[in-house]
C-alpha positions as CSV (number, residue, x, y, z in Angstrom):
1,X,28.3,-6.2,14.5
2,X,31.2,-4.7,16.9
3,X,30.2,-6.8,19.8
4,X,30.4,-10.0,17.7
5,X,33.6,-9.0,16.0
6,X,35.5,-7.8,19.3
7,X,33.3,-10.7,21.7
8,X,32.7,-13.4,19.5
9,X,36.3,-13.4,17.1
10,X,38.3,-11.5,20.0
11,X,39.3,-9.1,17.0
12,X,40.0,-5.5,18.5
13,X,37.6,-2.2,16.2
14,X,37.0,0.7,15.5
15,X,33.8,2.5,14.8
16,X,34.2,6.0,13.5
17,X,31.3,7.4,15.6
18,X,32.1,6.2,19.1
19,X,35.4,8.0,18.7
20,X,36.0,11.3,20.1
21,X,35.6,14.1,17.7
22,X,38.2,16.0,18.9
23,X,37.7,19.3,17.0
24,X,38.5,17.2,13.8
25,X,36.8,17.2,11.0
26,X,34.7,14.1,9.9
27,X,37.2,13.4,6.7
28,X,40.1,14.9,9.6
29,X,38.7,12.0,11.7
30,X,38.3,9.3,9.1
31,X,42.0,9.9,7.8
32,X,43.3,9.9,11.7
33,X,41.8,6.6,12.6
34,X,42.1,4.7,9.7
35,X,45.9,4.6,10.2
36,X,45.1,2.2,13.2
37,X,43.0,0.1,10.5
38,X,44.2,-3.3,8.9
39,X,41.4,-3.8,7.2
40,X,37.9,-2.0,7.0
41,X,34.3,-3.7,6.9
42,X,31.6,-1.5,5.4
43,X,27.8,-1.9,5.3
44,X,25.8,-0.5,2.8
45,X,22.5,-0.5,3.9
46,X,19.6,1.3,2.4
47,X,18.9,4.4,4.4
48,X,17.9,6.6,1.3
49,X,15.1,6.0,-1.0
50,X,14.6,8.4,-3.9
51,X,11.5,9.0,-5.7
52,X,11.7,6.0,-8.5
53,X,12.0,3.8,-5.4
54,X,15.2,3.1,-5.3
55,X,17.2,2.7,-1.8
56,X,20.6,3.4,-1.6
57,X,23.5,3.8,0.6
58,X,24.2,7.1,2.3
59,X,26.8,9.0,0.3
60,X,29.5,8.7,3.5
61,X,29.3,5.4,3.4
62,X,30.4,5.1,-0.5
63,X,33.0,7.5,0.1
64,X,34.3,5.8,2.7
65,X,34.5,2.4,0.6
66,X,36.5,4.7,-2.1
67,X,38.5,6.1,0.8
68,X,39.2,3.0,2.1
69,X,40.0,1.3,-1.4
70,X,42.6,3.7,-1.6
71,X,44.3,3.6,1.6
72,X,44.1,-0.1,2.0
73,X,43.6,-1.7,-1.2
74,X,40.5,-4.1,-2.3
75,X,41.7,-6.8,-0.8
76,X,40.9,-5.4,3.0
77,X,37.6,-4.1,2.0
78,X,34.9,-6.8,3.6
79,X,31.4,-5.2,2.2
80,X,28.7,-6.0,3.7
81,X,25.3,-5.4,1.0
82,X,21.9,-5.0,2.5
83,X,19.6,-7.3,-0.5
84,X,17.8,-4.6,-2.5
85,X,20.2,-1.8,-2.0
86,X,21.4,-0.2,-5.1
87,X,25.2,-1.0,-6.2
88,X,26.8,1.8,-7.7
89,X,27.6,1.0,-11.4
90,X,32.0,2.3,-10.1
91,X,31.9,-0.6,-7.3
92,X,29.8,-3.8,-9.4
93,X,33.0,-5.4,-9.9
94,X,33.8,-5.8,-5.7
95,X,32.6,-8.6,-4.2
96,X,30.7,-8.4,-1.7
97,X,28.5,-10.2,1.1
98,X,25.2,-10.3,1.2
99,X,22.2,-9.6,4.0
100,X,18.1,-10.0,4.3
101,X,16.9,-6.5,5.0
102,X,18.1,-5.3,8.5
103,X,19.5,-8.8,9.4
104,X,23.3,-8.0,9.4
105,X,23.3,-11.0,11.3
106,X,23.2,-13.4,8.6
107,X,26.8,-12.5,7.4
108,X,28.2,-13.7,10.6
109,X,29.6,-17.0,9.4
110,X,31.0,-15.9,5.7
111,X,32.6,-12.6,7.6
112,X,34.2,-14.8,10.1
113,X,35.8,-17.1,7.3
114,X,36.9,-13.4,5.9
115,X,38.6,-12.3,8.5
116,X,40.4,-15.7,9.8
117,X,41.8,-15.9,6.2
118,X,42.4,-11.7,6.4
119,X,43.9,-11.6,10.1
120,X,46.5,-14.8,9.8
Protein backbone atom coordinates (compact mmCIF):
# COMPACT_ATOMS: atom_id res chain seq x y z
CA UNK A 1 0.00 0.00 0.00
CA UNK A 2 2.98 2.67 0.90
CA UNK A 3 4.94 1.70 -2.08
CA UNK A 4 1.99 2.31 -4.50
CA UNK A 5 0.93 5.50 -2.74
CA UNK A 6 4.63 7.13 -2.50
CA UNK A 7 5.87 5.08 -6.15
CA UNK A 8 2.85 4.84 -8.07
CA UNK A 9 0.85 8.53 -7.08
CA UNK A 10 4.36 10.16 -6.01
CA UNK A 11 2.31 11.14 -2.70
CA UNK A 12 4.90 11.41 0.32
CA UNK A 13 3.53 8.80 3.89
CA UNK A 14 3.73 7.96 6.87
CA UNK A 15 3.31 4.72 8.51
CA UNK A 16 3.13 4.81 12.27
CA UNK A 17 5.32 1.71 12.72
CA UNK A 18 8.38 2.47 10.58
CA UNK A 19 8.81 5.56 12.63
CA UNK A 20 11.18 5.73 15.41
CA UNK A 21 9.75 5.18 18.81
CA UNK A 22 11.63 7.61 20.46
CA UNK A 23 10.79 6.90 24.12
CA UNK A 24 7.20 7.98 23.14
CA UNK A 25 4.40 6.43 23.86
CA UNK A 26 2.21 4.77 21.09
CA UNK A 27 -0.86 7.48 21.62
CA UNK A 28 2.61 10.00 22.38
CA UNK A 29 3.64 8.77 18.86
CA UNK A 30 0.35 8.81 17.05
CA UNK A 31 -0.47 12.52 18.29
CA UNK A 32 3.39 13.54 17.23
CA UNK A 33 3.04 12.32 13.72
CA UNK A 34 -0.20 12.97 12.85
CA UNK A 35 0.57 16.73 12.88
CA UNK A 36 2.52 15.99 9.58
CA UNK A 37 -0.79 14.26 8.29
CA UNK A 38 -3.25 15.87 5.62
CA UNK A 39 -5.24 13.19 5.53
CA UNK A 40 -5.10 9.59 6.99
CA UNK A 41 -6.05 6.13 5.12
CA UNK A 42 -7.00 3.31 7.44
CA UNK A 43 -7.46 -0.42 6.87
CA UNK A 44 -9.58 -2.38 8.86
CA UNK A 45 -8.79 -5.72 8.18
CA UNK A 46 -9.89 -8.70 10.17
CA UNK A 47 -7.15 -9.75 12.51
CA UNK A 48 -9.44 -10.82 15.42
CA UNK A 49 -12.13 -13.46 15.33
CA UNK A 50 -14.12 -14.03 18.52
CA UNK A 51 -15.94 -17.08 19.35
CA UNK A 52 -19.46 -16.42 17.38
CA UNK A 53 -17.13 -16.15 14.43
CA UNK A 54 -17.05 -12.82 13.96
CA UNK A 55 -13.70 -11.04 12.61
CA UNK A 56 -13.04 -7.73 13.52
CA UNK A 57 -10.61 -5.01 13.41
CA UNK A 58 -7.86 -4.66 16.04
CA UNK A 59 -9.04 -2.18 18.63
CA UNK A 60 -5.92 0.35 17.56
CA UNK A 61 -6.96 0.50 14.50
CA UNK A 62 -10.70 1.79 15.51
CA UNK A 63 -9.20 4.17 17.78
CA UNK A 64 -7.11 5.46 15.43
CA UNK A 65 -10.12 6.13 12.91
CA UNK A 66 -11.92 7.97 16.03
CA UNK A 67 -8.53 9.77 16.62
CA UNK A 68 -8.14 10.67 13.33
CA UNK A 69 -11.95 11.77 12.85
CA UNK A 70 -11.22 14.15 15.36
CA UNK A 71 -8.07 15.71 14.48
CA UNK A 72 -8.88 15.86 10.77
CA UNK A 73 -12.38 15.64 10.19
CA UNK A 74 -14.38 12.79 8.04
CA UNK A 75 -13.67 14.20 5.12
CA UNK A 76 -9.74 13.04 5.20
CA UNK A 77 -10.51 9.71 6.54
CA UNK A 78 -10.09 7.23 3.24
CA UNK A 79 -11.18 3.60 4.95
CA UNK A 80 -10.19 0.94 3.50
CA UNK A 81 -12.81 -2.30 4.66
CA UNK A 82 -11.54 -5.85 4.34
CA UNK A 83 -15.26 -7.70 2.93
CA UNK A 84 -16.48 -9.73 5.99
CA UNK A 85 -14.98 -7.61 8.67
CA UNK A 86 -17.33 -6.39 11.16
CA UNK A 87 -18.33 -2.53 11.11
CA UNK A 88 -18.79 -1.13 14.34
CA UNK A 89 -22.48 -0.05 14.76
CA UNK A 90 -20.53 4.19 15.88
CA UNK A 91 -18.79 4.16 12.29
CA UNK A 92 -21.93 2.56 9.75
CA UNK A 93 -22.60 5.91 8.65
CA UNK A 94 -18.71 6.51 6.98
CA UNK A 95 -18.21 5.48 3.77
CA UNK A 96 -15.90 3.45 3.09
CA UNK A 97 -13.94 1.29 0.33
CA UNK A 98 -14.13 -1.94 -0.02
CA UNK A 99 -11.56 -5.12 -0.47
CA UNK A 100 -11.71 -9.25 -1.26
CA UNK A 101 -10.07 -10.81 1.75
CA UNK A 102 -6.25 -9.91 1.89
CA UNK A 103 -6.38 -8.18 -1.55
CA UNK A 104 -5.83 -4.49 -0.55
CA UNK A 105 -4.94 -4.32 -3.98
CA UNK A 106 -8.20 -4.03 -5.43
CA UNK A 107 -8.82 -0.48 -3.85
CA UNK A 108 -6.04 0.85 -5.93
CA UNK A 109 -8.06 2.64 -8.54
CA UNK A 110 -11.09 4.10 -6.28
CA UNK A 111 -8.22 5.26 -3.63
CA UNK A 112 -6.40 6.98 -6.39
CA UNK A 113 -9.64 8.87 -7.55
CA UNK A 114 -9.76 9.67 -3.50
CA UNK A 115 -6.82 11.15 -3.13
CA UNK A 116 -6.47 13.19 -6.68
CA UNK A 117 -9.80 14.83 -5.70
CA UNK A 118 -8.28 14.95 -1.65
CA UNK A 119 -4.60 16.27 -2.60
CA UNK A 120 -5.68 19.20 -5.37
Amino acid sequence: MQAYIEKDLGYRSIELAQQPNLGRTVLQKLDDESRKCYLAIIVMTGDDQFDDGDLRARENVLHEIGFFQGKLGLEKIILLHEEGVNIPSNIHGLVYIPFPKEIVEATFGALTKELKVLMN
